[in-house]
C-alpha angles and dihedrals in degrees: 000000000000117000111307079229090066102025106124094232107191089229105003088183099063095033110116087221093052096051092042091047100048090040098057087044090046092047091046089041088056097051095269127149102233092113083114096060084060099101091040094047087051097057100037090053100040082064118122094211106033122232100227094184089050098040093054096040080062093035089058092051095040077069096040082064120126119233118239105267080217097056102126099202125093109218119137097059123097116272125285119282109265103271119222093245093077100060110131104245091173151020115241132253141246080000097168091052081050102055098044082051088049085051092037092053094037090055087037100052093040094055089044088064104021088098088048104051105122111100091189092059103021111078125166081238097051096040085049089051090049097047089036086064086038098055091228098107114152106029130250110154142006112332118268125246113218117202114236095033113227127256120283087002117115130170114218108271094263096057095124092072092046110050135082117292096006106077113103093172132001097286124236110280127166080228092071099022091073091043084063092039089052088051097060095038097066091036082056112039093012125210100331099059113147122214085258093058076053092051086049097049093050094047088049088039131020118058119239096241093052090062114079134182117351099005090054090044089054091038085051088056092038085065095040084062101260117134131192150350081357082074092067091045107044125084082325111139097165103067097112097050131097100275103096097033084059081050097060098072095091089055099054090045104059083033081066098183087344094106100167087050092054100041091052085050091053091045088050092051096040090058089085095071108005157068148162106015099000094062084049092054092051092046087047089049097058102035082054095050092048089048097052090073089063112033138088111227144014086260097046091060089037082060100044100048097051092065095070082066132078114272088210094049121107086241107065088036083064094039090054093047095058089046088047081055094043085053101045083055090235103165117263086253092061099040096052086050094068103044087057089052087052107053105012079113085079132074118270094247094050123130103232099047095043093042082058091061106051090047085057098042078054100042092051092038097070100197094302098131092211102046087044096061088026096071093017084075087035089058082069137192102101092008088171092065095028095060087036091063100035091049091044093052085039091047087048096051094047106034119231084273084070096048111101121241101241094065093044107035096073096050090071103207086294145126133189110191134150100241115119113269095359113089122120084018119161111260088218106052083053080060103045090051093051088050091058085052096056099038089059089047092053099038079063091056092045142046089229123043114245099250 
């Protein structure tokens, strides 16, 4: 039987193998001490015809696990105190011109990796060596198709409505699709919406078979009648992973330079389907995002946004990491390399290793929009959220007026997504109306609304 990571398991989020596999990764990832259920969970998930008893008797002691009493990280706890460092001093500018950038880079960035998301397969040396025969390395603009393909290269299954010359409208993606969902969230329930107002707003909105990992997983025990934040906990493998940190743009958006407020929105949001780590990328994601109206520079917001994590969270040990690269002037190659040594232990969908990537797409992208979202996807591993994230916080910084025209031009205005009553919708009405969401938020903070 091929890798239980790439097996093609009809509902992996309701196998037995892929629970118990994930399970036992996610447990020994996290400090636990599960390292003597290896041999056991490798024979009970290489089966062609899985053992559910007996899945789900080792699955029940893989939790029961301790956790290493030497085990040097600090995970579980509520979120820092807000430092004074991220006090909002003053309302953004241009902040219409900003938020349609933040719309504009997240669609664009979404659309520039969707055909290369797949992390096993999907290698930056393999994507080099693909653009390289194509004559389209680095990248600056949509990813090429060859014909033939060669061989072991194969682009995702959409990839007609993702390549170069062959994009009419920015495509469905569950990157964008949450960013919808968070809009009319807060339009709907405000400021005050709790992560059951979330739950409700999946199950009217969002159809099952457009969630994956972690949020299926949480839909699957929505339906079973759990409510949360017991959706992110049981039977739930995946709630470290990426999901809930591509969910937090919304809330940066309309948090426009107030990072702690977005970051508590995201975390709010993120409950549904995450914890540990996955609840720290979403609050990073947002409080990046809002920081990203105010500050100077990519670092700057890079800064900022880390400190709404835990310092003694893996997360912001591997997000340091990448900044202490970016400042010793290492070359992207090099640095991406070692992020990839660092992390390669985890799943390709997982939140730290993934979060790495888009700090140092954005790093070594120094506010250039198209080598930011460029060697962000050529990072690799989920190069659909990565360059989501890292063209949201570059079209921020620079405004849609910044983007250039040849990553914007073939989106046409237009969004396909599969929330409920929004497809085909105009990517700048989203934004208008998230506008109108953070100008009454800052005209709160200051005597005068931000125009």
């Amino acid at each position: 039987m091929e890798s239980i990571e790439s097996a093609a398991f009809g509902h992996p989020e309701a196998d037995p193998r892929a629970l118990l596999y994930f399970e036992w990764r996610q447990r020994r990832e996290s400090g636990c001490l599960v390292g003597e259920f290896a041999e056991e969970v490798h024979d009970l998930t290489r089966t062609l015809i899985p053992n559910a008893a007996a899945c789900w008797q080792l699955l029940d002691r893989v939790e029961a696990a301790p956790r290493d009493p030497a085990w040097p990280y600090v995970e579980d706890g509520d979120a820092p105190d807000e430092p004074p460092g991220l006090a909002v001093t003053a309302a953004p500018t241009r902040l219409y011109d900003r938020i349609l950038g933040g719309w504009l880079g997240r669609c664009v960035g979404a659309t520039l990796g969707k055909p290369l998301e797949n992390g096993l397969l999907w290698s930056p040396a393999r994507i080099r060596a693909y653009l390289e025969r194509a004559e389209a390395y680095p990248l600056t603009d949509y990813v090429p198709v060859l014909s033939p393909m060669p061989e072991g290269c194969e682009l995702q299954g959409n990839w007609p409505e993702s390549t170069r010359g062959r994009i009419d409208g920015c495509p469905r993606a569950d990157d964008l699709d949450y960013t919808v969902l968070g809009l009319h969230l807060l339009e709907q329930q405000g400021w005050s919406f709790t992560a059951a107002d979330v739950a409700g707003q999946w199950l009217e909105l969002l159809p099952f078979l457009q969630t994956y990992t972690a949020e299926r997983v949480a839909y699957r025990n929505l339906i079973d009648g759990f409510a949360p934040p017991e959706t992110a906990h049981y039977r739930n493998p995946y709630r470290e992973w990426i999901g809930a940190l591509i969910r937090a743009d919304a809330y940066g958006y309309v948090c426009a330079g107030d990072p702690a407020h977005a970051a508590d929105l995201a975390a709010r949001d993120a409950a549904v389907s995450h914890t540990g780590n996955g609840v720290w990328a979403a609050r990073w994601a947002a409080a990046l995002v809002a920081s990203a109206f105010t500050a100077d520079s990519v670092a700057e917001a890079l800064r900022v946004a880390r400190q709404v994590i835990p310092a003694r969270s893996r997360l912001a040990e591997a997000l340091a990491l990448v900044t202490a690269d970016h400042c010793r002037g290492i070359g992207w190659e090099q640095a991406i390399a070692a992020v990839r040594a660092r992390h390669g232990h985890y799943d390709w969908g997982h939140a730290i290793g993934n979060a790495a990537v888009i700090a140092a797409g954005l790093l070594w992208g120094a506010g250039d929009f198209t080598r930011t979202v460029g060697l962000t996807v050529q990072g690799g591993w989920d190069t659909g959220a990565n360059g989501a994230t890292a063209g949201s916080v570059a079209g921020v910084l620079l405004g849609a007026s910044g983007i250039p025209k040849q990553w914007t031009a073939p989106l046409h205005d237009t969004l396909r997504t599969a929330v409920s009553g929004y497809d085909g919708t105009s990517i700048s009405a989203l934004a208008r109306r998230t506008f109108d969401l953070a100008g009454r938020q800052i005209a709160r903070r200051y005597p005068r609304p931000a125009g």
